[in-house]
C-alpha positions, 0 to 999 in steps of 0.5 A: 701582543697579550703580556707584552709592555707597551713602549714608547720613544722619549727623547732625552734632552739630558741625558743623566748617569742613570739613564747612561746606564740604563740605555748600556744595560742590555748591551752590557749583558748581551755582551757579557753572554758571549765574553766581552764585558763593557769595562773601559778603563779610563786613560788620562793625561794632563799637560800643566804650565809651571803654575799647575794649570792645565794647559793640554791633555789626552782624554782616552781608555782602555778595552780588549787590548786597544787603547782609544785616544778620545782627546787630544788638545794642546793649547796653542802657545804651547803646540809645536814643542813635542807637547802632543808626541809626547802625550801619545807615547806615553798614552802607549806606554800605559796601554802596553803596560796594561796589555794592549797590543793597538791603539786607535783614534779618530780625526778630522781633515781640518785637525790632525790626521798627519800628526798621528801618521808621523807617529805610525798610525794608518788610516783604517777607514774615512767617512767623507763631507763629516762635517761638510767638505772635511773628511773624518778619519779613522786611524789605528797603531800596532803598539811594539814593547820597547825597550825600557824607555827613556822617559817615564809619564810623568817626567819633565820634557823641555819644549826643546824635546822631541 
């Protein structure tokens, strides 16, 4: 092993932005070398009371023609007025406007998995007792160009909506 750097595993209790992209480095070149560059494009949406407050929001990117939704919360005096709906829809619209052709998420038994099915999702894979007793499901979207929507992100939708 002449000429070989001796490594060690350290375990980050923190870890920094550095250390982040030190870690993806070699993925990310390895990656590049066959045509696929690790550039997510950041998708976010916040859902504010009429005082500005953020009450709600999704959190997600864009890659290789898929929008991943990361996060999605509404908060709870505000959930069953379409809050949700409408943030997905207009997550897909910015993804198709960025060029995707799917979207996916992931979710618990304990959380959501028949939202996102009432808005066409199919569950793509599961992994079960994640956490104990719950199932973590993974579902996925074929997002179609529409035509023109009616309501662009952005515009104000009553609770009465959707």
């Amino acid at each position: 092993m002449e000429g070989r750097a001796v490594l060690v595993v350290d375990r980050l209790r923190e870890l920094t932005a550095a250390d982040r992209a030190a870690i993806l480095a070699p993925l990310d070149e390895f990656s590049r070398g066959r045509g696929f560059a690790w550039e997510p494009a950041p998708l976010a949406l916040a859902l504010r009371d009429d005082a500005g407050r953020v009450v709600g929001g999704l959190i997600g990117e864009v890659q290789w023609g898929w929008l991943r939704i990361d996060i999605l919360a509404v908060a709870e005096g505000h959930r069953g007025g379409g809050w949700g709906r409408r943030l997905v829809e207009d997550a897909e619209r910015l993804a198709l406007a960025a060029g995707c052709h799917s979207a996916w998420v992931d979710t618990f038994s304990f959380q959501s998995p028949g939202f996102y099915r009432r808005l066409g999702y199919v569950v793509f894979g599961e992994l079960p007792d994640y956490p104990a007793g719950q199932v973590r499901s993974f579902l996925r979207k074929r997002l179609a160009a529409a035509g023109s929507p009616d309501t662009e992100p952005g515009s104000v939708l009553s609770s009465g909506d959707s």
